[in-house]
ROTORBA-745479 format. One line per field, with one value per atom (N, C-alpha, C): y, z, x; residue in one letter; atom name. Coordinates in Angstrom, 2 decimals. Example, Ala and Ser with C-alpha at 12.3 -4.5 7.8 and 13.67 -1.06 7.14 Angstrom:
! residues 2
Y c(-5.69	-4.50	-3.30	-2.25	-1.06	0.03) $
Z c(7.80	7.80	7.80	7.08	7.14	7.87) $
X c(13.19	12.30	13.20	12.85	13.67	12.90) $
resn c(A	A	A	S	S	S) $
name c(N	CA	C	N	CA	C) $
END
This chain:
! residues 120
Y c(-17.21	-18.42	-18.41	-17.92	-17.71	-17.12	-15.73	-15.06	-16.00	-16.47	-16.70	-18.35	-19.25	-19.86	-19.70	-18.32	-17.85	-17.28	-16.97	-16.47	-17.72	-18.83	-20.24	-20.61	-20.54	-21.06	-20.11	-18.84	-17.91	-18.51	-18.19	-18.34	-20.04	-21.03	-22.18	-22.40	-21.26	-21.41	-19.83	-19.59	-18.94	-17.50	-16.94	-15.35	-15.40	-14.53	-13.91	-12.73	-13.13	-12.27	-10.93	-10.25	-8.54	-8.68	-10.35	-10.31	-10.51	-10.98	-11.38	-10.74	-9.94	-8.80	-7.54	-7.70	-6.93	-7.98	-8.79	-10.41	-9.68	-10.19	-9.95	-8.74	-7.20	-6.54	-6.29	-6.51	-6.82	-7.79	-8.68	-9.51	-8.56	-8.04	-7.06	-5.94	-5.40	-4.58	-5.57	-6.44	-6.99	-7.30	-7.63	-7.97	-7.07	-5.88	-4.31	-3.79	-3.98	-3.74	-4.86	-5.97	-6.92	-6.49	-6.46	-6.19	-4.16	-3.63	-2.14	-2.62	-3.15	-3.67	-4.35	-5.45	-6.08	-5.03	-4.37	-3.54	-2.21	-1.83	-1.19	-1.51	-2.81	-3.75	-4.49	-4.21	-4.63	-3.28	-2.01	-1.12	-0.32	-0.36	0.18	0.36	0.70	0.54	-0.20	-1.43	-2.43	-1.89	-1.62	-1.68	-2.58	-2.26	-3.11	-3.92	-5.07	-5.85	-5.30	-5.96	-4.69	-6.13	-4.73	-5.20	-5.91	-6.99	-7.63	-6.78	-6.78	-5.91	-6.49	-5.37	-5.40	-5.98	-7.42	-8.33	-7.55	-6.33	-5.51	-5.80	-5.87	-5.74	-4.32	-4.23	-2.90	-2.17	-2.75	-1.70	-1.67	-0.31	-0.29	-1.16	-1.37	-2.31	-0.78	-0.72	0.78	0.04	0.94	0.80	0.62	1.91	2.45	2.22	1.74	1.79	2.37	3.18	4.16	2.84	3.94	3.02	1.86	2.23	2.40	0.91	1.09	-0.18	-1.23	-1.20	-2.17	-2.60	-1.76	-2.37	-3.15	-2.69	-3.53	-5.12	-4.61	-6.21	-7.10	-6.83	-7.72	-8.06	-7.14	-7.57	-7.06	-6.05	-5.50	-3.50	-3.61	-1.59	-0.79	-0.09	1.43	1.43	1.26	1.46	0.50	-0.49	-1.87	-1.39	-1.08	-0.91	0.28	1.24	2.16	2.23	1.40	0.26	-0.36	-0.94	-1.96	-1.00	0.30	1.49	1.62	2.16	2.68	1.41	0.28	-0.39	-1.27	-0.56	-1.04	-2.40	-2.63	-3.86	-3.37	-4.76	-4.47	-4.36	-4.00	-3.74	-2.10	-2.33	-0.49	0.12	1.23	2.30	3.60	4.52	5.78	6.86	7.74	8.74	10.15	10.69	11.63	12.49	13.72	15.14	14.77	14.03	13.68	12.49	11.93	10.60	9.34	8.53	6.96	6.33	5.57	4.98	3.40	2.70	1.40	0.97	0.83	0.16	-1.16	-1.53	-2.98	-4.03	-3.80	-4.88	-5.05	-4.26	-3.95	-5.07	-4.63	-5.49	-7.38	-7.43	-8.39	-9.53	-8.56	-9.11	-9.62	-8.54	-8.88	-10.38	-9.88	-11.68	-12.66	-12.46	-13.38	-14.24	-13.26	-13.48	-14.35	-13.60	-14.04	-15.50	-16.49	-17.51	-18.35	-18.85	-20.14	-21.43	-22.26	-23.80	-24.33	-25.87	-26.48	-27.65	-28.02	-29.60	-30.54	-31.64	-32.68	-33.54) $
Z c(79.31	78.61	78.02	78.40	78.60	76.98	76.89	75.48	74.33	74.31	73.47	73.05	74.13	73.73	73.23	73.34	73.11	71.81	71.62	70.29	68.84	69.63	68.75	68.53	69.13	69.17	68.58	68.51	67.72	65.75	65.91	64.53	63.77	64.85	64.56	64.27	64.95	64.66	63.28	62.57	61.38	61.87	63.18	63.12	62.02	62.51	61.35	62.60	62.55	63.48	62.59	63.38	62.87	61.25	61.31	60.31	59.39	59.37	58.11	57.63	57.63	56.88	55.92	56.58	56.25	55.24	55.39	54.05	52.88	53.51	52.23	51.29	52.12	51.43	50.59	50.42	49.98	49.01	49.02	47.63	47.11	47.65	47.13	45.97	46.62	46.09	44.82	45.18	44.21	42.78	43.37	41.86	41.35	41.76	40.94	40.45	40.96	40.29	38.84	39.42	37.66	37.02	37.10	36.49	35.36	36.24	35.36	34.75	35.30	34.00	32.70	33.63	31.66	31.14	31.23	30.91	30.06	30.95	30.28	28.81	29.24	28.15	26.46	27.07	25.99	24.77	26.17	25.10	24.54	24.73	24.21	22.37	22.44	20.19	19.97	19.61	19.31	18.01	17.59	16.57	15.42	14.50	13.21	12.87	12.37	12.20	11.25	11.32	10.33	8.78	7.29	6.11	5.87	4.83	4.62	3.47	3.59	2.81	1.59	1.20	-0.62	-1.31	-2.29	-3.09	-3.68	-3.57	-4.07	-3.60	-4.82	-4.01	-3.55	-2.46	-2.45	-3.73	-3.98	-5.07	-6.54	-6.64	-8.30	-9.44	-10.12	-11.37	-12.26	-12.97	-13.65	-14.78	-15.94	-17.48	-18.24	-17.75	-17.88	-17.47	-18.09	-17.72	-18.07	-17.26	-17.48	-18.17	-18.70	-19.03	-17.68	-16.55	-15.65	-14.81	-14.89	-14.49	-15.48	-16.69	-17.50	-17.61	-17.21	-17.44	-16.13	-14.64	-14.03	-13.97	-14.23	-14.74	-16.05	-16.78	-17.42	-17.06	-15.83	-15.71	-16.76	-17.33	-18.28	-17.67	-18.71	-18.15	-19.55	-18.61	-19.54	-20.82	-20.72	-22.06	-23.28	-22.74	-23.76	-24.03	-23.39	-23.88	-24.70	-24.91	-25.49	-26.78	-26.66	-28.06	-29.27	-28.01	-28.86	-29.77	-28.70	-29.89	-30.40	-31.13	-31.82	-33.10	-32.74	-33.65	-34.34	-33.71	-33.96	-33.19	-32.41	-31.84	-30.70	-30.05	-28.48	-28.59	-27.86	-28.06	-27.73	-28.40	-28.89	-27.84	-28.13	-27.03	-27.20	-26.11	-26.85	-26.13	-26.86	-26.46	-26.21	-25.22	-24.66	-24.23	-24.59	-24.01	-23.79	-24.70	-24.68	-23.98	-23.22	-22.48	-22.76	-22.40	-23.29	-22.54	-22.56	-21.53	-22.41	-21.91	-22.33	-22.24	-22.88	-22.27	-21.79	-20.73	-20.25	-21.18	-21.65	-22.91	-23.56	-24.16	-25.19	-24.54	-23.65	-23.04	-22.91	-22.15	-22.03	-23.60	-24.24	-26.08	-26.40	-26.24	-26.61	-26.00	-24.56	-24.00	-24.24	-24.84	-24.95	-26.85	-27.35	-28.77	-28.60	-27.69	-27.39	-26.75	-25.85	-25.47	-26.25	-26.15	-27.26	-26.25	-27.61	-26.80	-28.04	-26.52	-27.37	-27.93	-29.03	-29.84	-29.47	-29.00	-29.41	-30.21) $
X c(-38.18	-38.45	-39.85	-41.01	-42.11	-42.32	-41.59	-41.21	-41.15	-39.92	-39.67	-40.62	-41.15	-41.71	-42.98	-43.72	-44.60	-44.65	-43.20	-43.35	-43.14	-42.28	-42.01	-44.25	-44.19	-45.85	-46.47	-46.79	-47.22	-47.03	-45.35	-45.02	-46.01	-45.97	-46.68	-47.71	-48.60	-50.03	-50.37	-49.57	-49.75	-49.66	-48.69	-48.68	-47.57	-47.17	-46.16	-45.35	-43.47	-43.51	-42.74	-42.18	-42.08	-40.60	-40.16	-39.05	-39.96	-40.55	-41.26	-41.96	-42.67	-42.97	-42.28	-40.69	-40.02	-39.42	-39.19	-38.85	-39.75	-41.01	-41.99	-42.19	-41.61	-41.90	-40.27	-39.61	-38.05	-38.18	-39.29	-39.71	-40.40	-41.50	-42.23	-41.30	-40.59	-39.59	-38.59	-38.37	-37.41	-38.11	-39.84	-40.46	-41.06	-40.87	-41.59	-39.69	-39.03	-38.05	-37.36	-37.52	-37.50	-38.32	-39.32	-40.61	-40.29	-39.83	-39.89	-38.74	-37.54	-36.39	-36.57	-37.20	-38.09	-38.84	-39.78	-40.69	-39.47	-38.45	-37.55	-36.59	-36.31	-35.69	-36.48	-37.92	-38.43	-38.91	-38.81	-39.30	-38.29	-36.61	-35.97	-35.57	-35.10	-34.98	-33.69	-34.34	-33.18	-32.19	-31.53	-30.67	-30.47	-30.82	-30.93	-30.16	-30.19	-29.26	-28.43	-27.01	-26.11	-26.63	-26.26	-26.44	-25.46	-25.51	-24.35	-23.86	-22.34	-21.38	-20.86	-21.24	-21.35	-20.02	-20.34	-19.44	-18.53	-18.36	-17.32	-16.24	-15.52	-13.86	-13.05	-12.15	-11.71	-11.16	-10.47	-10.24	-11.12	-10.95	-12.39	-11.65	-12.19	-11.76	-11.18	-10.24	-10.27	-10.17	-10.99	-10.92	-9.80	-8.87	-7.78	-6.78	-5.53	-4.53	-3.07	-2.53	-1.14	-0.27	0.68	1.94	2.42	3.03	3.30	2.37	1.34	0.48	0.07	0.00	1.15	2.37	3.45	4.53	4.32	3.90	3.87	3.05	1.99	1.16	2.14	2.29	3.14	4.96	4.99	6.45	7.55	7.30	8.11	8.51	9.43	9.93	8.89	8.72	8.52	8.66	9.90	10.82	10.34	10.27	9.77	8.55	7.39	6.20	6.65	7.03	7.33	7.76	9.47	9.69	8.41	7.69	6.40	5.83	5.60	4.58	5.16	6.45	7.28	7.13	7.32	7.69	6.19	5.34	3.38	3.26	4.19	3.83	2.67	2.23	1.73	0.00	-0.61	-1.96	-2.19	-3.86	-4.24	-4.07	-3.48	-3.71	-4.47	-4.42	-4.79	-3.98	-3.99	-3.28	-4.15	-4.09	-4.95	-4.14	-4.22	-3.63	-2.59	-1.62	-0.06	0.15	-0.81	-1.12	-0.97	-0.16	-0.60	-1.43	-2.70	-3.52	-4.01	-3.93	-4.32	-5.57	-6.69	-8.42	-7.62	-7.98	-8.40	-9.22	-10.10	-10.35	-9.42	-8.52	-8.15	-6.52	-6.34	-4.72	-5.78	-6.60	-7.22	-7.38	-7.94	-7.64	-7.06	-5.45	-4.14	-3.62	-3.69	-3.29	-3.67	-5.04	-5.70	-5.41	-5.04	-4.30	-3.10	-2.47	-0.92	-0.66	-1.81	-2.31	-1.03	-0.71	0.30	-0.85	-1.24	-1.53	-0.80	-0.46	0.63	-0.39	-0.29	-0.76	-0.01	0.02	0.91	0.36) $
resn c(X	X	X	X	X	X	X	X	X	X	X	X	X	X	X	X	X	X	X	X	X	X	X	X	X	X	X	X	X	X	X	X	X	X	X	X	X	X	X	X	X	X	X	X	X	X	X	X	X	X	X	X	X	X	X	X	X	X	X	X	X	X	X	X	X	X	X	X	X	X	X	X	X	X	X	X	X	X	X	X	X	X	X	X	X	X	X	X	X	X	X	X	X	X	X	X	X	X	X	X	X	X	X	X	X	X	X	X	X	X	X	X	X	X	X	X	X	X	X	X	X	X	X	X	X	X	X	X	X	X	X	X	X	X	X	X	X	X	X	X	X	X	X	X	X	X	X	X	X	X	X	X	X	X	X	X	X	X	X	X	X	X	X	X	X	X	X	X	X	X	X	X	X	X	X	X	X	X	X	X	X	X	X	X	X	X	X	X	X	X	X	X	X	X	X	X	X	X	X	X	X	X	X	X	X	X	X	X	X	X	X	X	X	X	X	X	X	X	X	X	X	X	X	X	X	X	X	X	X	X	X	X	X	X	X	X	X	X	X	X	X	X	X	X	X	X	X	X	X	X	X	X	X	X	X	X	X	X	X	X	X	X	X	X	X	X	X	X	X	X	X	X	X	X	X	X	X	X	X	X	X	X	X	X	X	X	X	X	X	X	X	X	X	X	X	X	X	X	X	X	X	X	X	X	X	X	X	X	X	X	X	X	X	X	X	X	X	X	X	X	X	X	X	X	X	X	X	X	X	X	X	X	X	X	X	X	X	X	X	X	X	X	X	X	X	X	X	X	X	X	X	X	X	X	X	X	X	X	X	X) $
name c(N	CA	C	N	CA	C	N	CA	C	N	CA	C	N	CA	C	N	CA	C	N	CA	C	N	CA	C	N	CA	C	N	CA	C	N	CA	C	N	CA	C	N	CA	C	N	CA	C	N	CA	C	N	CA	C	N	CA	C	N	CA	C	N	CA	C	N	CA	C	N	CA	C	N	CA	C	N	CA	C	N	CA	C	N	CA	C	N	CA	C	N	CA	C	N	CA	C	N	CA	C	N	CA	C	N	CA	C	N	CA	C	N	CA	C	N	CA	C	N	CA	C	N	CA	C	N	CA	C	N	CA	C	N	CA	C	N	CA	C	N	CA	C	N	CA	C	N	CA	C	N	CA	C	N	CA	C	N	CA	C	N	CA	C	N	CA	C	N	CA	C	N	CA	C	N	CA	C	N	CA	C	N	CA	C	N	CA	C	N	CA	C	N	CA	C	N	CA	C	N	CA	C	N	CA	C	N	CA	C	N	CA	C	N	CA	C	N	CA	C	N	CA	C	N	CA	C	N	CA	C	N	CA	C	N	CA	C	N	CA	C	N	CA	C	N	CA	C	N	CA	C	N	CA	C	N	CA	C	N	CA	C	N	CA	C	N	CA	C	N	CA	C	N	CA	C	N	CA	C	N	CA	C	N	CA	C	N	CA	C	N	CA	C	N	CA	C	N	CA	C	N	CA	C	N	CA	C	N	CA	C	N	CA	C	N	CA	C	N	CA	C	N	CA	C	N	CA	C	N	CA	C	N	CA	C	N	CA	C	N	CA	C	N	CA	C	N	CA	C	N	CA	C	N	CA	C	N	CA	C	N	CA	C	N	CA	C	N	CA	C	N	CA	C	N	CA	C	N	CA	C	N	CA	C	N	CA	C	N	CA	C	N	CA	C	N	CA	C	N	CA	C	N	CA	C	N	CA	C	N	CA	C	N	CA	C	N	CA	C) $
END
């Protein structure tokens, strides 16, 4: 009994008994270990913020257009655009190494001719 009240009274008057030291140095340890983590965390190489991605649309705008991607944009066959040349209808084309190719201005023009507004 003697012990242990000796040791309640110890701790009271400011000893410190054998746990507590081992407490303290386990804080000790815990704040040299936060401490090199921040220290680690601040000096690593952050990664750049990503660029914002370019107003481009996926696909390229092409100048040019085949028979084939006209008849599809206007909803017509082959054949009809074909007719049109034959008969000078349609808009300019050109012909390259046996090629028929359409400029995009040039169809853009045309539709734009072809427009009907109504008056009333």
């Amino acid at each position: 009994m003697k012990s242990l009240r000796t040791g309640i009274e110890a701790q009271a008057q400011g000893h410190t008994s054998s746990a507590q030291p081992r407490l303290e140095s386990t804080r000790d340890v815990l704040d040299v270990l936060a401490d090199s983590i921040a220290k680690t965390a601040a000096s690593e190489i952050k990664p750049a913020p990503p660029l914002p991605a370019p107003s481009v649309s996926a696909e390229p705008v092409r100048e040019l257009l085949t028979e084939k991607m006209l008849a599809d944009r206007w909803v017509f066959s082959v054949a009809r655009l074909q007719r049109c040349r034959t008969v000078g209808e349609g808009p300019q084309y050109l012909k390259i190494v046996g090629k028929v190719l359409y400029r995009l201005k040039d169809i853009e023009a045309y539709e734009e001719a072809c427009l009907v507004r109504k008056v009333f």
